[in-house]
N, C-alpha and C positions, 0 to 999 in steps of 0.2 A: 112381461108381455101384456099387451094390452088389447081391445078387440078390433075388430076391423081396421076402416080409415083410421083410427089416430094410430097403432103400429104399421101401417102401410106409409102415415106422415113421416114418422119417427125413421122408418127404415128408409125415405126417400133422402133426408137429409142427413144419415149416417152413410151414403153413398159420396158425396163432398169429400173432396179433398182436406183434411185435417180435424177434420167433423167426426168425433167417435160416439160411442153410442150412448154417452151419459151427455153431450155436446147435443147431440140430436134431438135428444128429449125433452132439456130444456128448453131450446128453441120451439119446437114442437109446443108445447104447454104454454109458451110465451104469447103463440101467436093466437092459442085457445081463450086463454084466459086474459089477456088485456082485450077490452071490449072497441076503443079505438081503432084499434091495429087493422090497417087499411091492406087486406089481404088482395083485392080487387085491383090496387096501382101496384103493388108486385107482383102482381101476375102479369099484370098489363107490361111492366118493365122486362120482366123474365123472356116477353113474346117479342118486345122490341128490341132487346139485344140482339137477340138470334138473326131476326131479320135484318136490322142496319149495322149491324158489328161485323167488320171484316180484316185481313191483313193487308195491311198498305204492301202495295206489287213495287214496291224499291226495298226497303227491309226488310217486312216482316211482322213490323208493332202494328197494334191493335190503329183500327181507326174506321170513322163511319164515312171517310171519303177513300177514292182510290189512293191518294197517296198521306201518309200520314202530318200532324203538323210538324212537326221535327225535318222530314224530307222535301216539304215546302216553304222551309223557312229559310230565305237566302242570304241571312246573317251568319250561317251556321256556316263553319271548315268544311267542305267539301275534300280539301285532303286527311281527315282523320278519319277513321270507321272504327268504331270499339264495336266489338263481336261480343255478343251477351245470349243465354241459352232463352230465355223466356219475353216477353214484353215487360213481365214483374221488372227485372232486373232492369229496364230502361229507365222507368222511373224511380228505380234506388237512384243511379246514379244519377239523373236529372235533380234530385233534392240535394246533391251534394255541391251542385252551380259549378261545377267545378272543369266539364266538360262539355266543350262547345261543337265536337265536329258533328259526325253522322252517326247513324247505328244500322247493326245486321242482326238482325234474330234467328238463331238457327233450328228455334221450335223446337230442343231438346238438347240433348249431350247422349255421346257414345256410349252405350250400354250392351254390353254382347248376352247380360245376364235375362236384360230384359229384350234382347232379339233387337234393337234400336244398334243401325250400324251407321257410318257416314252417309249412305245411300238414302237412310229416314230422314235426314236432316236438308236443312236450306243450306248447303256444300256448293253446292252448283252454280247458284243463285250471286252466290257470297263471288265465284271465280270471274262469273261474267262482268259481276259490275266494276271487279277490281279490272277486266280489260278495255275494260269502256271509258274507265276515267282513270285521271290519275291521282293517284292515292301516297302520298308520303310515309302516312304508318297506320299501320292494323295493331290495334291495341284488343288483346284476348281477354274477354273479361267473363271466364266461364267460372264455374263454381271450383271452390278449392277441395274438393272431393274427388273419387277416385275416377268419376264420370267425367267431371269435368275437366280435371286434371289428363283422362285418354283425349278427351278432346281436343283441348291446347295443342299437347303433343303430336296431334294429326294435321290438325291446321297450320301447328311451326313449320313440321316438313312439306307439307302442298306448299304456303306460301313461298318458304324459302326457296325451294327448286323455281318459281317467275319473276325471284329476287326483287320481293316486295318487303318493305322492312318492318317486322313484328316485335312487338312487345306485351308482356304478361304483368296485367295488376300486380304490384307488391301486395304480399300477405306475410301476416306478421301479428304479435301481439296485439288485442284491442286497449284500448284507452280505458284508463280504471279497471283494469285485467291485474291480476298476482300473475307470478311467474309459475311460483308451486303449482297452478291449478294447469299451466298450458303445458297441453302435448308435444311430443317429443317432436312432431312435423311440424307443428307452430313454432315453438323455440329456432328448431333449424332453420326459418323459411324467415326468422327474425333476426337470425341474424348473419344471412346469404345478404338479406336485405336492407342492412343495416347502413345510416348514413351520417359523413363527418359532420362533426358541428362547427368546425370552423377551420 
C-alpha cells in the first residue's frame, strides 16, 4: 500500500478490465517515473473519447460518425451480417481479410449468471434490420464459451423460426496446437468439423 494519490492511481487502473493489481502498479510507477510521459495528451485523449466515440445506429461498432466505416462502405455484401458479441471481435475478424459482408454487435452474450438476458442485448436491433433488407446468411460469430455458445443457440432458433439462413464459425483445433493439450470440446468441435481433402 502506498499513500494517497499514488494508491488512489494504482487502484484507478486496477479497476480496468484485465489490469490486476501488480499490472496497475507498474503502469502506475511508469507514468511517475518516465519524465517524458505526456500525461496531459492522455488525459486530453481519455476526455475525447468519451465525448466523440459513439456506436454506429446500423450495428453497433465503435465509431465517431453516426454510422460506422464498415456500414458506409458500399463495396461490402450487404447480403452477409456476421453477429459478433463486442466491436473487439470486429476487428479480429477484419485482420483476417477474410470477410467482406456487414457486422451486428450485440454489446454482450447471454449470461443468466450475470443477470444479462436476450433483453440486454442488441436482439431487437439485429431482427429489424434483418426485415428491412435482405440478407442471404447470418453467420454467428459469438465466443466459443458457455455465454456465447447460449447465445448462438438463441439466435439459431429466433432466426430460424423468419427462416433466415444461419451459420456458426467452425472451431476446432489451432494451428501449432498438440492435440494432448486440447480439451475434450475442442477435439469434438474438430472433428464435427472436420474437412475432406480431396
Amino acid at each position: 500500500m502506498y499513500d494517497g494519490i499514488v494508491q488512489e492511481l494504482i487502484d484507478e487502473f486496477g479497476r480496468l478490465p484485465g489490469i490486476g493489481p501488480k499490472s496497475a502498479q507498474r503502469i502506475a510507477f511508469h507514468i511517475l517515473q518516465t519524465q517524458n510521459f505526456d500525461v496531459s495528451r492522455l488525459s486530453e485523449l481519455l476526455i475525447e473519447v468519451r465525448e466523440k466515440v459513439r456506436f454506429c445506429e446500423v450495428c453497433g461498432n465503435i465509431t465517431q460518425e453516426e454510422r460506422c466505416a464498415i456500414c458506409r462502405d458500399p463495396r461490402r455484401d450487404q447480403s452477409l451480417i456476421c453477429v459478433v458479441e463486442e466491436p473487439k471481435d470486429v476487428v479480429a475478424i477484419e485482420r483476417t481479410r477474410q470477410f467482406r459482408g456487414l457486422y451486428h454487435v450485440l454489446g454482450g452474450a447471454i449470461s443468466p449468471i450475470d443477470g444479462i438476458g436476450p433483453d440486454d442485448l442488441s436482439i431487437p436491433q439485429l431482427m429489424s434490420r434483418l426485415s428491412s433488407t435482405e440478407v442471404h446468411e447470418v453467420i454467428i460469430a459469438t465466443d466459443p464459451n458457455l455465454e456465447g455458445e447460449a447465445t448462438a443457440a438463441y439466435l439459431s432458433r429466433l432466426l430460424n423460426s423468419i427462416e433466415v439462413p444461419v451459420s456458426r464459425l467452425a472451431s476446432g483445433l489451432p494451428v501449432g496446437g498438440d492435440l494432448e493439450f486440447a480439451d475434450e470440446v475442442t477435439l469434438g468441435r474438430a472433428f464435427e468439423g472436420r474437412q475432406k481433402l480431396s
